[in-house]
C-alpha positions as CSV (number, residue, x, y, z in Angstrom):
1,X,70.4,112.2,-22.0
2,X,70.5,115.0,-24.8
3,X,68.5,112.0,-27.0
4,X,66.0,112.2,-24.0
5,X,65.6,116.0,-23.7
6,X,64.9,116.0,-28.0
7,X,62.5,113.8,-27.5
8,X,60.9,115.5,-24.6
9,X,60.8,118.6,-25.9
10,X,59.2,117.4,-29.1
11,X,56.5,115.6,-26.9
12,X,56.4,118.6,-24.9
13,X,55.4,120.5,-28.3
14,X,53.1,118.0,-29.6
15,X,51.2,118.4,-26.3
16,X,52.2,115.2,-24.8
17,X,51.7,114.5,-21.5
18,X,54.8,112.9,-19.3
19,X,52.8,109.8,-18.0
20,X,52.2,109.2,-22.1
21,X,55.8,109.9,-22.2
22,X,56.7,107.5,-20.2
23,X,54.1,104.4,-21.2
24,X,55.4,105.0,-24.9
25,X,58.8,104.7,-23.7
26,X,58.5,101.7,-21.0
27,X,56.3,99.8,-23.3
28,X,57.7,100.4,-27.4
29,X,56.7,96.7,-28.5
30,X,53.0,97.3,-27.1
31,X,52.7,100.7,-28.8
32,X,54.3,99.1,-32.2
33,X,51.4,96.5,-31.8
34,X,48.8,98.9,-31.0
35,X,50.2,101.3,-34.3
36,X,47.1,101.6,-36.1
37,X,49.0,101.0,-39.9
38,X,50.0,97.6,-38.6
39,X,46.7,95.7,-37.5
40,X,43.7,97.2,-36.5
41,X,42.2,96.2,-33.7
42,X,38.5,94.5,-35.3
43,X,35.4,96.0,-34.8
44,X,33.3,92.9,-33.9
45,X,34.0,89.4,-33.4
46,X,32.5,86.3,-35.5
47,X,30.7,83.7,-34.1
48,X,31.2,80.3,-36.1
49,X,27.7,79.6,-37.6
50,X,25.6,76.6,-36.6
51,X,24.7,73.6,-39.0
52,X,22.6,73.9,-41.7
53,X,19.6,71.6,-41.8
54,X,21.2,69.7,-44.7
55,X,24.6,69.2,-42.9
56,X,22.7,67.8,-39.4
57,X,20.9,65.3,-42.2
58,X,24.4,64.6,-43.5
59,X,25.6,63.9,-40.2
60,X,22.6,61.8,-39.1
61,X,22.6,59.6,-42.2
62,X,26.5,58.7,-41.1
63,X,25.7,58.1,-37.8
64,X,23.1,55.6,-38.7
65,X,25.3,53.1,-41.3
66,X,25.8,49.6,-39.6
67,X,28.6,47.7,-39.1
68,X,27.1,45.3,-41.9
69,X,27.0,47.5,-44.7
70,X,30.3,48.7,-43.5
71,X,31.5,45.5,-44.0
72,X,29.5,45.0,-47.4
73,X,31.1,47.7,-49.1
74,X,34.9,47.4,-47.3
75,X,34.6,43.7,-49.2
76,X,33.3,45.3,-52.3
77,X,35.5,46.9,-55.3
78,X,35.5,50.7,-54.2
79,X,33.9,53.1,-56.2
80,X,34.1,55.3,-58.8
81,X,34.5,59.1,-58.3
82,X,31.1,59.5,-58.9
83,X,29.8,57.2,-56.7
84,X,31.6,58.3,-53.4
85,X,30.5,60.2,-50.5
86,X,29.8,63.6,-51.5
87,X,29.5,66.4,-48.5
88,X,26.6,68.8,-49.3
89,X,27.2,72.1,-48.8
90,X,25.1,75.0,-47.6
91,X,24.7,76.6,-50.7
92,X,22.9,73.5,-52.4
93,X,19.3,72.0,-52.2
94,X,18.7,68.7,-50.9
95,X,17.2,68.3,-53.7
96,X,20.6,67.8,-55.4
97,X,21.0,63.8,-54.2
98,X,21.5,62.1,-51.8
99,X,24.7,62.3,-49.5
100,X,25.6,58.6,-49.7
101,X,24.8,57.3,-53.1
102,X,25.3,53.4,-53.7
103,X,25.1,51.5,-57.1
104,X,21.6,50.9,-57.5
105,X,20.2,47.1,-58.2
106,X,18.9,46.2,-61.8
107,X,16.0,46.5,-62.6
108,X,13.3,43.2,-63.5
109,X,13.4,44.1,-67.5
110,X,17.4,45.0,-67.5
111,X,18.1,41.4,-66.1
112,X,15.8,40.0,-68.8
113,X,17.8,42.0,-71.1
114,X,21.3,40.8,-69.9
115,X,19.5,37.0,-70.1
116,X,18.5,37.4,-73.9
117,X,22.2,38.8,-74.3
118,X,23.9,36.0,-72.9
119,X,21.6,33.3,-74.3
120,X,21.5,34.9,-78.1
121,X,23.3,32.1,-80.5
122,X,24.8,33.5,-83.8
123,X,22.1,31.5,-85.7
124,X,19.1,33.1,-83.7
125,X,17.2,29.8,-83.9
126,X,14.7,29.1,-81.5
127,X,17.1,27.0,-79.0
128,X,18.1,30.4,-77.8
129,X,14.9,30.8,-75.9
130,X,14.9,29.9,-72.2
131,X,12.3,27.1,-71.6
132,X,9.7,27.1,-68.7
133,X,11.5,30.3,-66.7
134,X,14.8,28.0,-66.2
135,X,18.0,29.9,-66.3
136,X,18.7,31.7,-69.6
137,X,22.5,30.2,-69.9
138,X,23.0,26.7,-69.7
139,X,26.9,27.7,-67.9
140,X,25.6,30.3,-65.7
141,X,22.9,29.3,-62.6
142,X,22.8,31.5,-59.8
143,X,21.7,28.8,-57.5
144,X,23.8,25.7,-58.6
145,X,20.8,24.0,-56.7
146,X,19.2,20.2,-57.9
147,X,15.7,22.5,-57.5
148,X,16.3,23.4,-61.0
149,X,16.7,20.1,-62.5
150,X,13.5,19.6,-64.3
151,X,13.6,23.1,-66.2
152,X,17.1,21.8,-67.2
153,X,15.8,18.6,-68.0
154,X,13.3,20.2,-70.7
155,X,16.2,22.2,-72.0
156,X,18.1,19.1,-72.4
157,X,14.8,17.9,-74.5
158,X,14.6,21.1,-76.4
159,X,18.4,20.8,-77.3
160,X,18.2,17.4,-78.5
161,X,15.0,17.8,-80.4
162,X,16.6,20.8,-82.5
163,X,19.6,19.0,-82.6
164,X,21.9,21.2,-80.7
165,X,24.4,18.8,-79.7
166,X,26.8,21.1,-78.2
167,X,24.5,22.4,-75.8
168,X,22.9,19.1,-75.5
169,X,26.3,18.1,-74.2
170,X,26.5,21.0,-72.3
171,X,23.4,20.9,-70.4
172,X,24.2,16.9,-69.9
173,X,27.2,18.0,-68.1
174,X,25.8,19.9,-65.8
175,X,22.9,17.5,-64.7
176,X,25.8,14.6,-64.4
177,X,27.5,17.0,-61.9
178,X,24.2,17.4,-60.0
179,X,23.5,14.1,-59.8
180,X,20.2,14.2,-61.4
181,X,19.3,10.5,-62.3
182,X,17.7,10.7,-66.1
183,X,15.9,7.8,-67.4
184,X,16.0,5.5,-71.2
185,X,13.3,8.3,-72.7
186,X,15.7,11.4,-72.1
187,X,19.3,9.1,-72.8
188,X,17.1,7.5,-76.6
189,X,16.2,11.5,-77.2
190,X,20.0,12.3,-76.8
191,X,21.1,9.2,-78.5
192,X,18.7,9.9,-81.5
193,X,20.7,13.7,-81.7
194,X,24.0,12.3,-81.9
195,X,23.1,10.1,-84.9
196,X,21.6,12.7,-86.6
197,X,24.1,14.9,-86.0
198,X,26.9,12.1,-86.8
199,X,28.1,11.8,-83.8
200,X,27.9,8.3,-83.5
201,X,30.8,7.3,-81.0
202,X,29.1,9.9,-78.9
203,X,25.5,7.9,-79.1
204,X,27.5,4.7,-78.1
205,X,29.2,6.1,-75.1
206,X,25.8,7.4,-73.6
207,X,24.3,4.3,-74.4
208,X,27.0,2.2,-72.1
209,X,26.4,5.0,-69.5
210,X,22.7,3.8,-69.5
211,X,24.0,0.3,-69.4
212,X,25.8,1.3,-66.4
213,X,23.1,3.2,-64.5
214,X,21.3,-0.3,-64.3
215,X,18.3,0.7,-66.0
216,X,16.9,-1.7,-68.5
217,X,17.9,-0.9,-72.3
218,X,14.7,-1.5,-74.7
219,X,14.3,-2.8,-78.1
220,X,13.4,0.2,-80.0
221,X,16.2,2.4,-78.5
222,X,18.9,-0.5,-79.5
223,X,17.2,-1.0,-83.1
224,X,18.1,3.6,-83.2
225,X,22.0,2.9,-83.0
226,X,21.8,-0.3,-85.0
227,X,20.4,1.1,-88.2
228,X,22.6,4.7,-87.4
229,X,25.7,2.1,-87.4
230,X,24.7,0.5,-90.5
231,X,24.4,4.0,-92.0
232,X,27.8,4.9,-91.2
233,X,29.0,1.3,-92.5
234,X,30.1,-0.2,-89.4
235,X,29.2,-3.9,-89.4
236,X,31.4,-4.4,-86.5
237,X,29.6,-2.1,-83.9
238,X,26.3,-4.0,-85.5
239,X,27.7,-7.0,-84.5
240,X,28.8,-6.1,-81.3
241,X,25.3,-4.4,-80.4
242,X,23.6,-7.4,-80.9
243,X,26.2,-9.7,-78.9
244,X,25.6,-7.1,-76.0
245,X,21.9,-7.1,-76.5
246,X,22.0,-11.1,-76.4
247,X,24.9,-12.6,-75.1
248,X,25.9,-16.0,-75.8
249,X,24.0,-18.5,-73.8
250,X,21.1,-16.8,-73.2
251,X,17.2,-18.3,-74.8
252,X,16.4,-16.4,-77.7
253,X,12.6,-15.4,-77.8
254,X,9.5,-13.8,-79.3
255,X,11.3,-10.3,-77.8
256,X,14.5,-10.7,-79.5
257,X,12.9,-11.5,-82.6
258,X,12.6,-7.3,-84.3
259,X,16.1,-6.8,-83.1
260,X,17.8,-9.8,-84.8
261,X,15.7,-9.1,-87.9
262,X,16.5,-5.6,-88.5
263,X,20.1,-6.7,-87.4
264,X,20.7,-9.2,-90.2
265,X,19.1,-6.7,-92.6
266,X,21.7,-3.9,-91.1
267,X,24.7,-6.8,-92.0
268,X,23.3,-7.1,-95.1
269,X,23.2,-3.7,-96.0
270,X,27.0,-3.6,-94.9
271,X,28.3,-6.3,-97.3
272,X,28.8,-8.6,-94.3
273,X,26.5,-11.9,-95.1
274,X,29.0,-13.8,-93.5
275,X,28.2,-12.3,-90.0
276,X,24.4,-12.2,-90.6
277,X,25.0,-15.8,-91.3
278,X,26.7,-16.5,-88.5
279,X,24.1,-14.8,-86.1
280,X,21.4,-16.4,-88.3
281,X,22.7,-19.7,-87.2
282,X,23.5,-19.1,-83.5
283,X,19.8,-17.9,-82.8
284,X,18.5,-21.4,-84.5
285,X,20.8,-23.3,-82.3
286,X,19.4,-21.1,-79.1
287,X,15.9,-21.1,-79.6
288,X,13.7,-24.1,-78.5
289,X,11.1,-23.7,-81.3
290,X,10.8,-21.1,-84.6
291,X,7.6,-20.3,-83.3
292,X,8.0,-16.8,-83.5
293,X,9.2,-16.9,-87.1
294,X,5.2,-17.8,-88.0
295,X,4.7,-14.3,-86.5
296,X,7.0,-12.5,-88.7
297,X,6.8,-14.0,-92.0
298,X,6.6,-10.5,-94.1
299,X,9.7,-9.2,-92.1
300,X,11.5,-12.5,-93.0
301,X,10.3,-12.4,-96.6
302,X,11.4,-8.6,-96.8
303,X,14.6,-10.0,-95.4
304,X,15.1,-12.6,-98.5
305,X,14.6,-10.5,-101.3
306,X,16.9,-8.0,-99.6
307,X,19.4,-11.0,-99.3
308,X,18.6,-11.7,-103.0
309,X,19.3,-8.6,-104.3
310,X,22.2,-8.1,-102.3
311,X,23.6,-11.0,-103.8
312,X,22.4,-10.6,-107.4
313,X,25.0,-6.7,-107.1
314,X,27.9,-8.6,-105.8
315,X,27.5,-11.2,-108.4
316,X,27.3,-8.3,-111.2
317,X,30.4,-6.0,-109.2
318,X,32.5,-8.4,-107.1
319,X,35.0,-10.7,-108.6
320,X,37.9,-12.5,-107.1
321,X,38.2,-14.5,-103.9
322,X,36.3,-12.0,-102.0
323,X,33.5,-12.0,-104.3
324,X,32.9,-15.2,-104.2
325,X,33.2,-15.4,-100.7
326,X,30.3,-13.1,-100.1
327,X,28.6,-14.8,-103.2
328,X,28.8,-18.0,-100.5
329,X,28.0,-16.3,-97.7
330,X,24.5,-14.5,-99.2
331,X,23.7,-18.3,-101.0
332,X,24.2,-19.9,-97.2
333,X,21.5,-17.0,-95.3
334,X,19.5,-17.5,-98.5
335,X,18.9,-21.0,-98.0
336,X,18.8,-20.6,-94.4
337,X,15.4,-17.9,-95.0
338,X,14.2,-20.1,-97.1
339,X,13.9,-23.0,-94.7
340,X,12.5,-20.9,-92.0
341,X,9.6,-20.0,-94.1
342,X,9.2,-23.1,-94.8
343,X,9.3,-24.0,-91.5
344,X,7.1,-21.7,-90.3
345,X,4.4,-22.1,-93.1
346,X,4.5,-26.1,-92.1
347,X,3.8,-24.9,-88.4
348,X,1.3,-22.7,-88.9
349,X,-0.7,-25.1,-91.5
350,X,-0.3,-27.1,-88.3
351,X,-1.6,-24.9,-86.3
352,X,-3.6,-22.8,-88.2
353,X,-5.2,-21.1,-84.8
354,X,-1.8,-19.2,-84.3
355,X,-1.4,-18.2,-87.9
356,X,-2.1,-14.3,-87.9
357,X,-2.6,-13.7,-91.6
358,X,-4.3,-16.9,-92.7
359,X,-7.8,-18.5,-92.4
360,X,-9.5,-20.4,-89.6
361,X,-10.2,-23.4,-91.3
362,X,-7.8,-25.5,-93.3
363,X,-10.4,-26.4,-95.2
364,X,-12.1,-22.8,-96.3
365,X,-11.6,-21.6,-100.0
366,X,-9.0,-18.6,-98.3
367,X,-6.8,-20.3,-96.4
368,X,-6.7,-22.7,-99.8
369,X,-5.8,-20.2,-102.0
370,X,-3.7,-18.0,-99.8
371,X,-1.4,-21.4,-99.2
372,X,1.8,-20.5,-100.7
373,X,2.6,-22.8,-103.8
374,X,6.5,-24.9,-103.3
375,X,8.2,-22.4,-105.4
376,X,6.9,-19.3,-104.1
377,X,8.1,-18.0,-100.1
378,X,6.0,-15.8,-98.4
379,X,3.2,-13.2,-99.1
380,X,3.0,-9.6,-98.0
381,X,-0.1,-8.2,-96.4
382,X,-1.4,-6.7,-100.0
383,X,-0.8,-9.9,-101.7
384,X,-3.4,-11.9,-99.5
385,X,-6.2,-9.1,-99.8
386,X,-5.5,-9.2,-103.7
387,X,-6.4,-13.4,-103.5
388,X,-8.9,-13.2,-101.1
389,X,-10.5,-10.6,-103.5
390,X,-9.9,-12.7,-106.3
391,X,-11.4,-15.5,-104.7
392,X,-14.6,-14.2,-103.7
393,X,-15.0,-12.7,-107.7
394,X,-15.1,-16.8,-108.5
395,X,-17.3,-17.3,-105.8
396,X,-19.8,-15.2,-106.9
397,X,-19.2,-15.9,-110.8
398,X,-19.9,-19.2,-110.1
399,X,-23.0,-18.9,-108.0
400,X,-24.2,-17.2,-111.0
């Protein structure tokens, strides 16, 4: 009470009236809140401000995303820092980017650059080059489609021909896996690389997978692995070519004729007479007539003085049993040449019609003096112009 009367009186002085009295008294929280030192009541209240142009576009440009490209970039790697969504505030232009910036597809001359880069050998030769628009690396195709088979099949060519075997192989691979059928003209082009490049055993192997493909081997491209196999001084894989090339049994002809010749010429070269012989002998037994040898009487004469000289070194080098085994062996093919041409000279006098480098008439002055004499075998193509010149200088010395 005394509390009560000090603190009326002091109102009382202040000039306080009793109903202020008695509000400050009822209500002290509400007066401590309304204390001016405490908060202020604020002058004016704030309105939150609308959108800016820029932040509806923001919005607008969210709102509009699909579900696919959702999807697109949920399966894709996420971002970097930089490329992530980026809010644009009021304060900036919109001329500051875009709000949703996305990696942006290479250009037409960056994915020729990223070809030459991948393509680029470390000899810079000019099988680096992509061929005919075709995929620059022979590994990498984006499609993986057979509609690019022919622009790999002239980069197969293009390997082979600047004998790069490795991508040769490489490219080979890849059309094997496609299923691409390739015929003898690309398999001899890849055959001819591996020789070249010694890599023989390779060259056989795609030979027997032409064999295999059922497509029919020719003369020429058998007569390419021969002579590489008799460079590399493999008599057996000679042999064994021409024994797949004419198996036992079968006629032998006017078309096996250049392949057994430059076959006993490639057994020959090897120091093997003994097979050449042997081959020599089987083809006489299988053949109805040695027609064919009146045909080829300079290759046949070739082949005796190659014979002959073969012999004459191992007579000079070789001694022993084996030296005169191969001293045998070049005496027994020898003698066997040697009756052919005879042989085919006695046919071809009978038959003079079918005799391709002597005269019509048996009785003309040229086919006389082109007739070989008993101790001679054979004349080359030079040797009969040289008589026939020589005869017609008599002809006209003597009409004179």
């Amino acid at each position: 009470m005394w509390r009560q009367r000090q603190a009326g009186l002091s109102v009382a002085d202040d000039g306080c009236g009793a109903s202020d009295f008695l509000t400050c008294c009822s209500l002290p929280q509400a007066a401590e809140l309304a204390s001016p030192a405490l908060s202020p009541p604020p002058e004016r209240l704030e309105r939150p401000q609308a959108p800016t142009p820029e932040q509806t576009n923001h919005w607008l440009q969210g709102m509009e995303c699909t579900d696919e490209t959702e999807a697109t970039e949920a399966s894709m790697e996420r971002p970097s820092a930089p490329l992530q969504y980026r809010g644009v505030s009021p304060a900036r232009g919109s001329d500051d980017g875009s709000a949703c910036m996305r990696p942006r597809s290479p250009t037409p001359t960056k994915m020729l650059a990223w070809g030459e880069e991948q393509d680029s050998t470390p000899s810079g030769g000019p099988s680096s080059r992509p061929l005919y628009g075709s995929p620059t690396s022979d590994d990498d195709d984006p499609f993986g489609r057979g509609d690019h088979s022919d622009g790999l099949i002239n980069r197969l060519i293009e390997a082979c021909q600047m004998d790069d075997v490795r991508r040769a192989f490489g490219i080979y691979e890849r059309l094997r896996r496609m299923e691409v059928p390739l015929y003898e003209g690309v398999y001899k082009l890849i055959i001819e690389c591996c020789t070249r490049t010694h890599q023989l055993g390779h060259g056989i192997q795609f030979y027997e997978t032409l064999k295999s493909s059922g497509q029919r081997v020719s003369s020429r491209l058998l007569i390419v692995l021969i002579e590489a196999c008799a460079r590399e001084q493999h008599s057996d894989k000679v042999y064994a070519l021409w024994q797949d090339y004419c198996p036992r049994g079968e006629e032998i002809g006017t078309s096996h004729r250049e392949v057994l010749l430059v076959t006993l010429a490639s057994l020959v070269r090897t120091l093997s007479p003994d097979l050449a012989l042997e081959i020599m002998r089987d083809a006489l037994q299988r053949s109805q007539s040695i027609t064919w040898i009146a045909e080829a009487q300079t290759q046949v004469s070739d082949l005796l003085q190659l014979v002959v000289s073969a012999a004459s070194e191992a007579q000079l080098d070789g001694a022993g049993q084996l030296g005169h085994s191969l001293l045998a062996s070049y005496k027994g093919l020898e003698d066997l040449l040697l009756w052919m041409l005879e042989e085919a000279h006695r046919q071809t006098l009978a038959f003079p019609s079918k005799g391709p480098a002597l005269g019509s008439g048996s009785d003309s002055p040229t086919s006389i003096a082109t007739r070989p004499p008993s101790g001679r075998v054979g004349f080359a193509a030079e040797d009969e112009l040289l008589l026939m010149e020589d005869v017609d200088l008599d002809l006209e010395l003597a009409a004179m």
